[in-house]
N, C-alpha and C positions, 0 to 999 in steps of 0.2 A: 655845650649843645645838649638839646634835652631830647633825647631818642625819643621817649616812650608818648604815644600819642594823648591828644590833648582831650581830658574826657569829653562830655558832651553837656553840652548846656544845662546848667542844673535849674534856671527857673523854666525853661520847657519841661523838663524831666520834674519840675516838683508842679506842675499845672497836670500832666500826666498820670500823677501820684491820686491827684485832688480827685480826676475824674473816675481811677478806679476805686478810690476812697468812696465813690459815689454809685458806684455801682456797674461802673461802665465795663464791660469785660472786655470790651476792645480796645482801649487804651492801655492794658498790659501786654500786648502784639509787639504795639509800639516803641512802649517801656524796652520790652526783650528784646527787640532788634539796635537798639540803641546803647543796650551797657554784655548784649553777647560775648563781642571779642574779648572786651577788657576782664570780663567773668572769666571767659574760658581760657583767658591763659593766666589769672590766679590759679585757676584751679589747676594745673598742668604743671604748673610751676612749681605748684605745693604738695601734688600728690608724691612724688619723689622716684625715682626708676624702681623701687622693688615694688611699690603698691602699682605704679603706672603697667607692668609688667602682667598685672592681674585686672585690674582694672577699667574699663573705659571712662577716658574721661570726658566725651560726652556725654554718657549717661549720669554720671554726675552732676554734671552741668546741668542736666534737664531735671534730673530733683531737685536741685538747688533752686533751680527757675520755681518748682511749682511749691516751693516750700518758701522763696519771698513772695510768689501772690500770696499766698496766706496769708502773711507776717505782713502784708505793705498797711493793711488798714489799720496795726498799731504804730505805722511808725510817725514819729514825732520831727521835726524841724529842729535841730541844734544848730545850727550857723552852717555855713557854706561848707559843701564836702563831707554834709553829714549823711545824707541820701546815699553818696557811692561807697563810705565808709559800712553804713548800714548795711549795704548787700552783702558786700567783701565780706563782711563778720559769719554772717551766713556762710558764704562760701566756706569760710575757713571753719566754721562749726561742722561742717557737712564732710568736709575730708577727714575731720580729727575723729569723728563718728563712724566714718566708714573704715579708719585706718585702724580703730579701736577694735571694733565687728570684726574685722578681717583679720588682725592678729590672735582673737582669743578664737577663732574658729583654725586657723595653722596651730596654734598650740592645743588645743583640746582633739582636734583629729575628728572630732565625733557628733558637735554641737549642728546641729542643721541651720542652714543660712534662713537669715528673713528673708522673703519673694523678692523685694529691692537689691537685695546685697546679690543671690543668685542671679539673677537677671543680668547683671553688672559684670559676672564672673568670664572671662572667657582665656582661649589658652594663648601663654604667653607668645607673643608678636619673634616672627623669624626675625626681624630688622630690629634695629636700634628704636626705641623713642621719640629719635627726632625723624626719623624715615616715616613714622605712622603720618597719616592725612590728616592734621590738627583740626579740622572743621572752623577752622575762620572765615567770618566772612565778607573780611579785609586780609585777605593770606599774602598777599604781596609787604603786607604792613608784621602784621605780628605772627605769622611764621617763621619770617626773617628775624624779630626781635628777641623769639625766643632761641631760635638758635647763637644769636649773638651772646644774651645773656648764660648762655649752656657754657660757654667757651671764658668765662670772667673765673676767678679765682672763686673758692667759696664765698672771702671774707667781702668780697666788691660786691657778688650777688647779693648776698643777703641784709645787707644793706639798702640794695636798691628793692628789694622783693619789701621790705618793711618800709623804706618812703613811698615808693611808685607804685608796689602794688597794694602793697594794707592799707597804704595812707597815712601812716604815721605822721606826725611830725618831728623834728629832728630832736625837741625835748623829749620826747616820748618815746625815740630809741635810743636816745642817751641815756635815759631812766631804766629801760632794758636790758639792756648791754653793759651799764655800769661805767661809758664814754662818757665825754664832758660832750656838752651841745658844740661846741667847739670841733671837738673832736670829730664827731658823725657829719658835720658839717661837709670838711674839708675830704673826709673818707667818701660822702656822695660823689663830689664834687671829681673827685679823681678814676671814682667809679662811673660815672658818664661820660668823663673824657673817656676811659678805655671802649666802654661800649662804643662810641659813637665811632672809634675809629677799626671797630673790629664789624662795625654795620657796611662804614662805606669799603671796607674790604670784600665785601660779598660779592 
């Protein structure tokens, strides 16, 4: 059983693309209401508890948002799942950037934030990470997912964070990882049975 929900139709989503290719600003509304959740809980996912701790990852999310309007009128069509791949890149571009920023500003003590990184900064959360209000807006869906996936071992998570949420394919975290395709395969596979039975435990 495959927890994680089913994206969203990519030849609407690349007709959408076309029209803000075109000029259209309000076909990116659209676009953002349609790939939100699955955005915002990469990025949740990825930011990790010490950056999440400093963090919002909303605000996140919403550079991230206004930094693929940008980028959408270069992007190109490589075969199916290449549009939700192209965002997630983004995304993960944007956390690695902020996670970069933010460590060499704790280590230097001294270096003044960029206006984006400030703005972002606020004081660490009395509750856990999972207690903050995720801002989904399907939360009956993937607040519950991400808690589920919080509660997998590293090695089940991270596996499923590199098919389900990067997009990988199973050659491509075999090649990462140094597993045989084989291998990541079956390690999915046993990674979604545990989710799925730690979801209908909720």
């Amino acid at each position: 059983m495959d927890s994680f929900p089913a994206a969203p139709d990519e030849s609407a989503s690349l007709d959408l693309v076309a029209r803000i290719q075109g000029g259209e600003r309000g076909a990116w509304q659209e676009l953002y209401a349609r790939y939100h959740d699955q955005l915002l809980l990469a990025v949740r996912l990825r930011l990790g508890p010490g950056l999440r701790a400093w963090l919002q990852s909303e605000d996140v999310f919403q550079s991230v948002a206004k930094e693929a309007l940008s980028a959408l009128p270069r992007f190109e069509y490589r075969g199916p799942g290449s549009l939700e791949r192209f965002l997630k890149t983004l995304v993960n571009n944007k956390i690695r950037d902020r996670a970069d920023t933010f460590g060499a500003q704790k280590r230097s003590g001294s270096v003044p934030l960029s206006d984006s990184l400030a703005a972002s900064l606020v004081a660490p959360p009395t509750g856990s990470p999972a207690e903050a209000s995720p801002g989904y807006y399907d939360a009956a869906t993937y607040a519950r997912l991400e808690r589920a996936l919080a509660q997998l071992p590293d090695e089940q998570r991270e596996v499923l964070l590199l098919r389900k949420v990067d997009g990988l394919s199973s050659q491509e975290v075999a090649e990462r990882t140094g597993r045989s395709d084989d291998a990541v395969r079956k390690a999915t596979s046993r990674a979604l049975a545990r989710l799925a039975t730690l979801m209908s435990e909720e």
